[in-house]
VOKETOR-560616 format. One record per residue (C-alpha): residue number from 0; residue in three letters; x, y, z. Coordinates in steps of 0.001 Angstrom, whole numbers. Layout:
<sites>
<site><num>NUM</num><residuo>ala</residuo><px>X</px><py>Y</py><pz>Z</pz></site>
...
</sites>
This chain:
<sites>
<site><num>0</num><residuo>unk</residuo><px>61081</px><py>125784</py><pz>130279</pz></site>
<site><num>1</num><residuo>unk</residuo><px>63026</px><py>123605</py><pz>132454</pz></site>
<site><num>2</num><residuo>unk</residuo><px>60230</px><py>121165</py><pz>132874</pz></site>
<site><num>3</num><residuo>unk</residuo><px>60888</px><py>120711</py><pz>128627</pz></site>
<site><num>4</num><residuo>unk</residuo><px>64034</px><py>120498</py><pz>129530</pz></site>
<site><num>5</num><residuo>unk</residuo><px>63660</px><py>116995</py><pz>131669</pz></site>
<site><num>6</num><residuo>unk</residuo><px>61421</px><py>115755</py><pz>129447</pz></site>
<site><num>7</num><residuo>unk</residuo><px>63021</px><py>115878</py><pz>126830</pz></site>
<site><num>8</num><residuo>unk</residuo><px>66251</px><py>114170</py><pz>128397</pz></site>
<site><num>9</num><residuo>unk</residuo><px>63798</px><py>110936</py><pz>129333</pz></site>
<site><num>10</num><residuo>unk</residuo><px>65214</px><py>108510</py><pz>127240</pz></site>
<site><num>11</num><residuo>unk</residuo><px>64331</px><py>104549</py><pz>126385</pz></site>
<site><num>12</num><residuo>unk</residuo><px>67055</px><py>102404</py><pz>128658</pz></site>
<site><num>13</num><residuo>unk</residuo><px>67783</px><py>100285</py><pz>124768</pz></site>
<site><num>14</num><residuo>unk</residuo><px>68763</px><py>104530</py><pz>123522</pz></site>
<site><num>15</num><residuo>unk</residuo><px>70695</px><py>104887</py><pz>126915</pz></site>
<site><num>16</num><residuo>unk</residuo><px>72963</px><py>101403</py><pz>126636</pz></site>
<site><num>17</num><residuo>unk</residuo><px>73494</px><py>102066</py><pz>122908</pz></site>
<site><num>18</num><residuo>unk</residuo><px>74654</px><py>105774</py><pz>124428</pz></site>
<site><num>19</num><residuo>unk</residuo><px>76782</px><py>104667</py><pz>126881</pz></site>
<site><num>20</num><residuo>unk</residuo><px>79092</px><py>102507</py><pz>123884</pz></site>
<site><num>21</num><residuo>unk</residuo><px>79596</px><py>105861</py><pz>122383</pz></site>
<site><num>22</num><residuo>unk</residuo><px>82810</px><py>107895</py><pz>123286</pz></site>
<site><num>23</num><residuo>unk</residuo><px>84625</px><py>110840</py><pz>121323</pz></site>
<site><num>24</num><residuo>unk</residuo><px>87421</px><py>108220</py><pz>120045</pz></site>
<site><num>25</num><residuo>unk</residuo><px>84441</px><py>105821</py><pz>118635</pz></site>
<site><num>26</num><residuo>unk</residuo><px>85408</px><py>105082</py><pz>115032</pz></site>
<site><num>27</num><residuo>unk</residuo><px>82689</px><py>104371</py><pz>112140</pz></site>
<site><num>28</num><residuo>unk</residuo><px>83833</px><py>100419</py><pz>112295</pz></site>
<site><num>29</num><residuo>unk</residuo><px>82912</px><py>100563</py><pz>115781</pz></site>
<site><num>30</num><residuo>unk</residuo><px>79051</px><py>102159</py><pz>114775</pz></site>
<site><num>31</num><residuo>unk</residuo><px>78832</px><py>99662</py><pz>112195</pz></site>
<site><num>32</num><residuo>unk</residuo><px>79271</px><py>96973</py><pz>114717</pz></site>
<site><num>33</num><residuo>unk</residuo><px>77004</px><py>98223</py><pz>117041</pz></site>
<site><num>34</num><residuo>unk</residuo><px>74403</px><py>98757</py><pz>114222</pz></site>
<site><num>35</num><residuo>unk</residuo><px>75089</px><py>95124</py><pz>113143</pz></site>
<site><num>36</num><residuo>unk</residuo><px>74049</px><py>93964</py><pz>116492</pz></site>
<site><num>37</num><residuo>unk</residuo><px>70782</px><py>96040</py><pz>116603</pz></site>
<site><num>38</num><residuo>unk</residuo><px>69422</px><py>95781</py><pz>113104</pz></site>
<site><num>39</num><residuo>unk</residuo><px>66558</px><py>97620</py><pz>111989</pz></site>
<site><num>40</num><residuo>unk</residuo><px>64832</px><py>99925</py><pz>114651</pz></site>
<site><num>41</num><residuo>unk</residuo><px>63542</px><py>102803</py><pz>113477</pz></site>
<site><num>42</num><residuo>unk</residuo><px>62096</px><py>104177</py><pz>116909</pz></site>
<site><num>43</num><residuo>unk</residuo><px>65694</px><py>104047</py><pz>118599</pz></site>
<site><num>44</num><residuo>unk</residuo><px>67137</px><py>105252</py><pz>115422</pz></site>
<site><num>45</num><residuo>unk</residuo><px>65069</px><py>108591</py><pz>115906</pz></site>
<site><num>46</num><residuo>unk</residuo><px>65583</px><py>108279</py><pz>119894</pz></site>
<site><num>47</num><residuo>unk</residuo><px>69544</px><py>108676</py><pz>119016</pz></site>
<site><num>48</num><residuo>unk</residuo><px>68918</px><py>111500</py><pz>116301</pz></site>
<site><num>49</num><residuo>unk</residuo><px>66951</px><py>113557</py><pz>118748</pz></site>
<site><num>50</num><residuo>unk</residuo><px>70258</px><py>113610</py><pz>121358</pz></site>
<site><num>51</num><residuo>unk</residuo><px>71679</px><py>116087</py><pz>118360</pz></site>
<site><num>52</num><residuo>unk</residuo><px>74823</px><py>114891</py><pz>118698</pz></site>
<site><num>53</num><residuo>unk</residuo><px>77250</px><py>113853</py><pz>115705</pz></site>
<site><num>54</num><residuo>unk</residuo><px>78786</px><py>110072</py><pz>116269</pz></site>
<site><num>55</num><residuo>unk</residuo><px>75116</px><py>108741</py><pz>117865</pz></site>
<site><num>56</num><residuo>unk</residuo><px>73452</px><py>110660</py><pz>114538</pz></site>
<site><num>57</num><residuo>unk</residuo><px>75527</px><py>108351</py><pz>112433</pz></site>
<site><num>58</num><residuo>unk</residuo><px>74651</px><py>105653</py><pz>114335</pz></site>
<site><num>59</num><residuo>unk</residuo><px>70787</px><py>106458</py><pz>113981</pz></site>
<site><num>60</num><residuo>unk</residuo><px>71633</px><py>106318</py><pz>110093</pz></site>
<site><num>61</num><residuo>unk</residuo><px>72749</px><py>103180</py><pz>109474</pz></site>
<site><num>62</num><residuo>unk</residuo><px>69455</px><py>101699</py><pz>111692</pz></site>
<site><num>63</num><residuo>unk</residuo><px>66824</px><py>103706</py><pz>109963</pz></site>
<site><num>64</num><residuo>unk</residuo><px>64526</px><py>102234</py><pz>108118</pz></site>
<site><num>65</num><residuo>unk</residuo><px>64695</px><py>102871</py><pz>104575</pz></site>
<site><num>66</num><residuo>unk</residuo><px>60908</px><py>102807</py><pz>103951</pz></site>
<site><num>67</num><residuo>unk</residuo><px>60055</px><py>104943</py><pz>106073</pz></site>
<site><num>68</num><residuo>unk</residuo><px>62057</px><py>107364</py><pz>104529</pz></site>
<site><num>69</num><residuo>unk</residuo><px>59866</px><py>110346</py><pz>102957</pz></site>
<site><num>70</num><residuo>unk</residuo><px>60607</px><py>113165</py><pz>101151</pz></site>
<site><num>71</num><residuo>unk</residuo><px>58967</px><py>114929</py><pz>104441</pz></site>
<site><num>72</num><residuo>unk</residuo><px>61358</px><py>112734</py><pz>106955</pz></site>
<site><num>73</num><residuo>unk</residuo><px>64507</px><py>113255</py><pz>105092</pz></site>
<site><num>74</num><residuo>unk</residuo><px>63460</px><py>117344</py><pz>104545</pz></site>
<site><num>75</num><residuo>unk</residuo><px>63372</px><py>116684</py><pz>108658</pz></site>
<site><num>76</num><residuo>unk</residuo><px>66365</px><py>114897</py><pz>108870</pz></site>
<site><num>77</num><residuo>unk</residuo><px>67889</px><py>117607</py><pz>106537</pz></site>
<site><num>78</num><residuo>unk</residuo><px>66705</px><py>120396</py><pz>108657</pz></site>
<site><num>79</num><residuo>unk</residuo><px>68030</px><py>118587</py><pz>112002</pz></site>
<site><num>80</num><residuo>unk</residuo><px>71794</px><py>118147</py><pz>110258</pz></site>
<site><num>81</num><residuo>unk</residuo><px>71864</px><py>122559</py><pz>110060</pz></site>
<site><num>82</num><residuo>unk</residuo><px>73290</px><py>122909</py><pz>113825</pz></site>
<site><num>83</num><residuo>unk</residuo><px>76142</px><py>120853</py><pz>112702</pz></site>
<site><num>84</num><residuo>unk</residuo><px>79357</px><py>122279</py><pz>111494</pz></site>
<site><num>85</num><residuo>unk</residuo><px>80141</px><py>122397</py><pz>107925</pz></site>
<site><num>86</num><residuo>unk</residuo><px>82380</px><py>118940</py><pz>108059</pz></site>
<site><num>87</num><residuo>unk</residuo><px>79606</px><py>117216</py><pz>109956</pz></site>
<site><num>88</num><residuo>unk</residuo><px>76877</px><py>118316</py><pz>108260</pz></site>
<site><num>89</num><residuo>unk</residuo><px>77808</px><py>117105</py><pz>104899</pz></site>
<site><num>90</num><residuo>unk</residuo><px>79291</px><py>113545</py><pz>106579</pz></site>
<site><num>91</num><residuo>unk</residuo><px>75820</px><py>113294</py><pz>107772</pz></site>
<site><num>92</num><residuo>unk</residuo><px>74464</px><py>113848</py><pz>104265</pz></site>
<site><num>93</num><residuo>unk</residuo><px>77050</px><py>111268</py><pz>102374</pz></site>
<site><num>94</num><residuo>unk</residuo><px>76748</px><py>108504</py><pz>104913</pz></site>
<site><num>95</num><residuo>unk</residuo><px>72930</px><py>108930</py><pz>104682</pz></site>
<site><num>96</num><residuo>unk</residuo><px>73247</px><py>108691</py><pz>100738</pz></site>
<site><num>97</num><residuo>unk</residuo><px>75563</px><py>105846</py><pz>101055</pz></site>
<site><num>98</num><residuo>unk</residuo><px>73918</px><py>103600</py><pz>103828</pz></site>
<site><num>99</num><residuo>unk</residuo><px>70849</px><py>104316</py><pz>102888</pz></site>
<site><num>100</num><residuo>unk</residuo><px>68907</px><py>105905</py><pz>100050</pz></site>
<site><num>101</num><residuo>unk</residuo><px>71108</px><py>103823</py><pz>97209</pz></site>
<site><num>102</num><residuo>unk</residuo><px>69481</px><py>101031</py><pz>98792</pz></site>
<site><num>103</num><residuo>unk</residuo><px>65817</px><py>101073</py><pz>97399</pz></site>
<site><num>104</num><residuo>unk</residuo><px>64251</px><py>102312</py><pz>94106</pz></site>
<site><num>105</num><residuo>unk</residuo><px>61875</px><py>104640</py><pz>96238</pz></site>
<site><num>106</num><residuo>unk</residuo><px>64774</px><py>106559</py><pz>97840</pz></site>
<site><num>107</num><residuo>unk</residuo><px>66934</px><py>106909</py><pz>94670</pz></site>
<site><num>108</num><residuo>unk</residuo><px>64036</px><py>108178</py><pz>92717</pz></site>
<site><num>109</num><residuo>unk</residuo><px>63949</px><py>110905</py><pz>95613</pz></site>
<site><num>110</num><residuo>unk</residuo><px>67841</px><py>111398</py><pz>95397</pz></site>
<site><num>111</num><residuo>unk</residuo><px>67586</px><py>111893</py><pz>91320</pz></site>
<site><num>112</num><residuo>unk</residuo><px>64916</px><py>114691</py><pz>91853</pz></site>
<site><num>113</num><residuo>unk</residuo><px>66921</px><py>116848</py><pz>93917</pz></site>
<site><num>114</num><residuo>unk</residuo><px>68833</px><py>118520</py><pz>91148</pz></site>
<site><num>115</num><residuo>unk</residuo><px>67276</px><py>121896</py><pz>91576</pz></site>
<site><num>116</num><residuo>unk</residuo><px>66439</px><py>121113</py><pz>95375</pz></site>
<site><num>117</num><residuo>unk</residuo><px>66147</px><py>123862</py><pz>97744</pz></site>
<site><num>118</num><residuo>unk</residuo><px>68370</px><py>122781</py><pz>100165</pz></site>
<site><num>119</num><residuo>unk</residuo><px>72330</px><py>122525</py><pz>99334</pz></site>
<site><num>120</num><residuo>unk</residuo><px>72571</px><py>119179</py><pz>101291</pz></site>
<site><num>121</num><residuo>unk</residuo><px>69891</px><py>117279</py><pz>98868</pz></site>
<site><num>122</num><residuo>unk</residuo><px>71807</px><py>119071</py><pz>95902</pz></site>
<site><num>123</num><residuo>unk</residuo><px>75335</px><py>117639</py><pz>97392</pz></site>
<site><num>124</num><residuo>unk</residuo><px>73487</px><py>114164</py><pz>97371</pz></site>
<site><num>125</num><residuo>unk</residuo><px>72159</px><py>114417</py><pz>93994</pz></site>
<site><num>126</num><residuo>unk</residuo><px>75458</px><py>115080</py><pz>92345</pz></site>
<site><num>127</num><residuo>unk</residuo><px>77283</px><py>113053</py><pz>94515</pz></site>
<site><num>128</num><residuo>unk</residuo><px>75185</px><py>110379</py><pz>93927</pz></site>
<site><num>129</num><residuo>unk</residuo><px>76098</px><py>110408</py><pz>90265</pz></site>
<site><num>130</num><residuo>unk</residuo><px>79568</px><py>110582</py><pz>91398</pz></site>
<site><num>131</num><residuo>unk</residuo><px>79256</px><py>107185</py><pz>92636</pz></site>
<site><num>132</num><residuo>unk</residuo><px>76925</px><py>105494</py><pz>89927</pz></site>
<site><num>133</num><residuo>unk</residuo><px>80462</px><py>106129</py><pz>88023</pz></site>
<site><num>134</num><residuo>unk</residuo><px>83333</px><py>105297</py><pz>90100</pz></site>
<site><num>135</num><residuo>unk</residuo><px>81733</px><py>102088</py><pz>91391</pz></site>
<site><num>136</num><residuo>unk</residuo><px>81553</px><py>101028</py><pz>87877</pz></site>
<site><num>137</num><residuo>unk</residuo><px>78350</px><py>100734</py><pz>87143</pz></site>
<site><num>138</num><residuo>unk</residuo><px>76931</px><py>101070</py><pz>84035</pz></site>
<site><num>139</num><residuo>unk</residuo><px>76086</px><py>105367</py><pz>84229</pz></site>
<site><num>140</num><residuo>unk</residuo><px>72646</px><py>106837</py><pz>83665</pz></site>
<site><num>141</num><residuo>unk</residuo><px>72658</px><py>108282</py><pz>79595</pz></site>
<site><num>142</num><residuo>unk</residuo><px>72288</px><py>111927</py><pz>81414</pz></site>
<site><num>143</num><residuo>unk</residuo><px>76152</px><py>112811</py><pz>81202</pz></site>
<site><num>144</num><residuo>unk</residuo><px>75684</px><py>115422</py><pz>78495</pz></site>
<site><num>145</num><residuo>unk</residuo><px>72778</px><py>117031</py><pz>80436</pz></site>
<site><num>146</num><residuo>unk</residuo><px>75146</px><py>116772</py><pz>83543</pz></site>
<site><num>147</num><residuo>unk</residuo><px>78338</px><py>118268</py><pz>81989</pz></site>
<site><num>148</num><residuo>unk</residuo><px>76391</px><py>121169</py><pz>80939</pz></site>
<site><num>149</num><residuo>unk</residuo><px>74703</px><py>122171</py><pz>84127</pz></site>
<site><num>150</num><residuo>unk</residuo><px>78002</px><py>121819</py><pz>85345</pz></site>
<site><num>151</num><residuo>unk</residuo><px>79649</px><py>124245</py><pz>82894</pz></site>
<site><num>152</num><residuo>unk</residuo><px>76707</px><py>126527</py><pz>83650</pz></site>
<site><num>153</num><residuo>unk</residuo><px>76124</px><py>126188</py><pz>87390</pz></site>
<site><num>154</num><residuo>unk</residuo><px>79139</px><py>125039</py><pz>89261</pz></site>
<site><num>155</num><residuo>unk</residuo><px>81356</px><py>128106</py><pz>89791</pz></site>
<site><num>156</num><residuo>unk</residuo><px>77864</px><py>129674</py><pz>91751</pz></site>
<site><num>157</num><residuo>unk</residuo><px>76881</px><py>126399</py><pz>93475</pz></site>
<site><num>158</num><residuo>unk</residuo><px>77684</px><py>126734</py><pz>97552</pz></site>
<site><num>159</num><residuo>unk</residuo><px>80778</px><py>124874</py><pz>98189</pz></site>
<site><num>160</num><residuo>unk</residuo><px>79406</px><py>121496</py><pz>99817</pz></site>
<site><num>161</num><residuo>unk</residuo><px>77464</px><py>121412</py><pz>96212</pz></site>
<site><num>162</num><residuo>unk</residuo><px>80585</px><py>122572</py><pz>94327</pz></site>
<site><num>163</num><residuo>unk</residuo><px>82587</px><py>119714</py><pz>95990</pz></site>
<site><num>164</num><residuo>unk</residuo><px>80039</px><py>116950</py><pz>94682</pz></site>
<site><num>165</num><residuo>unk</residuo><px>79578</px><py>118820</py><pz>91134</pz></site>
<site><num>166</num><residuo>unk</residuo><px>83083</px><py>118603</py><pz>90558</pz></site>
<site><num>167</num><residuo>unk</residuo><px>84061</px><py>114898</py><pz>91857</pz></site>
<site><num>168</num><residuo>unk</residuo><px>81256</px><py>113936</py><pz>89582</pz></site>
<site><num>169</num><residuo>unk</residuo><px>82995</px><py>116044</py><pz>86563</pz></site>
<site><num>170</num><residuo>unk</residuo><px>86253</px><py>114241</py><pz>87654</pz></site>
<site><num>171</num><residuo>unk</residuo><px>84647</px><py>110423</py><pz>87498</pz></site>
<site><num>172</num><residuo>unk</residuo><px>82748</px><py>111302</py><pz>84335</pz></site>
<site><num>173</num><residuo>unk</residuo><px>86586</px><py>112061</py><pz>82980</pz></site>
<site><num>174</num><residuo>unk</residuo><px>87880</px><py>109119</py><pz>84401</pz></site>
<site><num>175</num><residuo>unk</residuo><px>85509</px><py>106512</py><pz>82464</pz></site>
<site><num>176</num><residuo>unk</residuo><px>83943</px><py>108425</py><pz>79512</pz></site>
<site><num>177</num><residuo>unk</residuo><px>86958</px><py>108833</py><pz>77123</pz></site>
<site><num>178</num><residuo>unk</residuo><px>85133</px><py>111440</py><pz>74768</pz></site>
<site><num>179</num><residuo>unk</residuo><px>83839</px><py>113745</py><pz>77404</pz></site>
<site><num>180</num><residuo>unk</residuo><px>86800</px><py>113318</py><pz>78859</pz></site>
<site><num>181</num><residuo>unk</residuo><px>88703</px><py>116695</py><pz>77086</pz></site>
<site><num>182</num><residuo>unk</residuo><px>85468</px><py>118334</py><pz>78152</pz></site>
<site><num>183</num><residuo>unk</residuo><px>86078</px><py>117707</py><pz>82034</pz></site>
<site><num>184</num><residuo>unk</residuo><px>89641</px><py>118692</py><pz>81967</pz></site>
<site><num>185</num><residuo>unk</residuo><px>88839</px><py>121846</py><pz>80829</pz></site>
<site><num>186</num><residuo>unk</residuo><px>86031</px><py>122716</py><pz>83090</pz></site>
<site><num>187</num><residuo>unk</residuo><px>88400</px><py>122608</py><pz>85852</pz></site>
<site><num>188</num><residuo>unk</residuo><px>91192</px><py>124847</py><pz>83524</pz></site>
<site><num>189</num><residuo>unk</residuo><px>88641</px><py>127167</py><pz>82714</pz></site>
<site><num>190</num><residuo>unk</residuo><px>86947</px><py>127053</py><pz>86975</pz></site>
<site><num>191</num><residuo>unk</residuo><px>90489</px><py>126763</py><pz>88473</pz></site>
<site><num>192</num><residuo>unk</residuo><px>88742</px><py>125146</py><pz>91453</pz></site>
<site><num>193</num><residuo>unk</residuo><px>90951</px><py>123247</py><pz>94066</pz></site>
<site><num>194</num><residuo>unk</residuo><px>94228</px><py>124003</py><pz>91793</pz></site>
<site><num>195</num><residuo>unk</residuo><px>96013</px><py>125693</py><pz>95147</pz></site>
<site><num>196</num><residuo>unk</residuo><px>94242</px><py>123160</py><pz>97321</pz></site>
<site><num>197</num><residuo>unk</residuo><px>97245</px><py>121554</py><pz>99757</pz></site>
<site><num>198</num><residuo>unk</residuo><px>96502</px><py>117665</py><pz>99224</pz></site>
<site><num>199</num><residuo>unk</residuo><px>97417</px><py>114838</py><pz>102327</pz></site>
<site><num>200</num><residuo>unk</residuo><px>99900</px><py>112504</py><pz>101001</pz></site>
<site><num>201</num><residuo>unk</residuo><px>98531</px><py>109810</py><pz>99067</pz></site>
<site><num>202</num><residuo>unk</residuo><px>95624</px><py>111273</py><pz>98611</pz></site>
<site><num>203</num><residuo>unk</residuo><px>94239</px><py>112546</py><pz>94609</pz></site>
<site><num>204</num><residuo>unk</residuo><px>94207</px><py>116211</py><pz>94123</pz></site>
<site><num>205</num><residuo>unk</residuo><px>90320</px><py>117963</py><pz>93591</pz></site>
<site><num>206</num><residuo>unk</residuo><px>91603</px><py>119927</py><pz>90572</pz></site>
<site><num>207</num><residuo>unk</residuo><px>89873</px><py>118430</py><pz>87764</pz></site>
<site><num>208</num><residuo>unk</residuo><px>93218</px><py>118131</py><pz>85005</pz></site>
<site><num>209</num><residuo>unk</residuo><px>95407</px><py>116617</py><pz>88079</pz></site>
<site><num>210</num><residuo>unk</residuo><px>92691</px><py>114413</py><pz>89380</pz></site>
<site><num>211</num><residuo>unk</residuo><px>91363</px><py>112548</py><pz>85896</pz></site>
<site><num>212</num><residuo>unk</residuo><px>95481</px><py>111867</py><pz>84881</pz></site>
<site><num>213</num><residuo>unk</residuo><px>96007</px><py>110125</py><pz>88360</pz></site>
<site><num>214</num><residuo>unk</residuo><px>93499</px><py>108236</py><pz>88107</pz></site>
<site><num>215</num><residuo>unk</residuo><px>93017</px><py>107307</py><pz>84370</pz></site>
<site><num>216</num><residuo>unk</residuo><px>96727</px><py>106094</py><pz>85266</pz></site>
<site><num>217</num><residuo>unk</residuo><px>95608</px><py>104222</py><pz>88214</pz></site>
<site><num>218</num><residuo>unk</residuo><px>93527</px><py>102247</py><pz>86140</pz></site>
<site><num>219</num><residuo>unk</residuo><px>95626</px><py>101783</py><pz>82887</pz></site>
<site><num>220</num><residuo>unk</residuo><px>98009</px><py>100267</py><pz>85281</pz></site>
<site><num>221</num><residuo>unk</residuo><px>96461</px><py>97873</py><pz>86721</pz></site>
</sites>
């Protein structure tokens, strides 16, 4: 057992320097710099993933390389992100959406067939995903009606890391799609999720009616 053990702690001296930059206070700006510096390297990127630890996991993210990215590695990746806590576990997830599988036709293809995934954290990624095809402006997908009704069907039994993505998706989709816009706000009426949710100053509210009027005004007053 123990012989495992040191075996498994025998790290590459490139994973051990990258390592020894990462402390408890490191913020993502400081990963993204370090990342910068070292590129694209897959092998290291897996090296830092395998020290299951949260801040070098991000690192190993943003260094991955995108092709190599298979339904089987990311179902891998996936399982590997379960001994994380709830709030790490889904970071994990978004930053891996966000950095990178919206970079390449392969990996969004992946991301748009997760729908009816069997893992929460792929169904978080679809919807959020579709979140962010709408608040970065572009041009959405034509599958909002499909969308708004799985969410009128599904959302209130989704887990709640999928619940959080259905509904920020709902709340973009009321945001920039005047006539479905009615049909958001009341999903959240009619779901009451996040009304009683305490909010940090300056920050928009989850609940679906608050969150579309703040920022539909936001943006007709600009």
């Amino acid at each position: 057992m123990n012989k495992n053990k040191s075996t498994e702690m025998k790290r590459s001296s490139k994973a051990e320097n990258v390592l020894s930059q990462i402390y408890s206070k490191t913020k993502l700006g400081d990963l993204r710099k370090i990342a910068k510096v070292i590129k694209k390297d897959h092998e290291l990127a897996m090296e830092l993933w395998s020290t299951e630890e949260f801040l070098p996991r991000l690192l190993a993210i943003l260094i991955m390389d995108k092709k190599l990215l298979s339904q089987e590695v990311l179902n891998k990746l996936d399982e590997g992100m379960q001994i994380h806590t709830f709030d790490e576990r889904n970071n994990l997830m978004d930053w891996l959406m966000a950095n990178q599988l919206t970079k390449d036709k392969k990996t969004i293809a992946l991301l748009e067939s997760w729908e009816n995934s069997s893992s929460a954290l792929q169904r978080r990624a679809f919807w959020y995903y579709q979140a962010r095809l709408r608040w970065t402006g572009q041009t959405p997908p034509d599958n909002t009606p499909d969308l708004l009704s799985t969410l009128e069907a599904n959302i209130t039994q989704e887990k709640p890391e999928v619940q959080w993505a259905m509904n920020f998706t709902a709340g973009w989709i009321g945001v920039y799609d005047e006539k479905n816009r009615a049909r958001c706000i009341q999903l959240g009426e009619k779901t009451g999720l996040y009304k009683d949710e305490m909010v940090s100053k300056g920050c928009t509210p989850n609940y679906l009616p608050e969150f579309i009027a703040i920022e539909v005004n936001k943006r007709n007053n600009n």
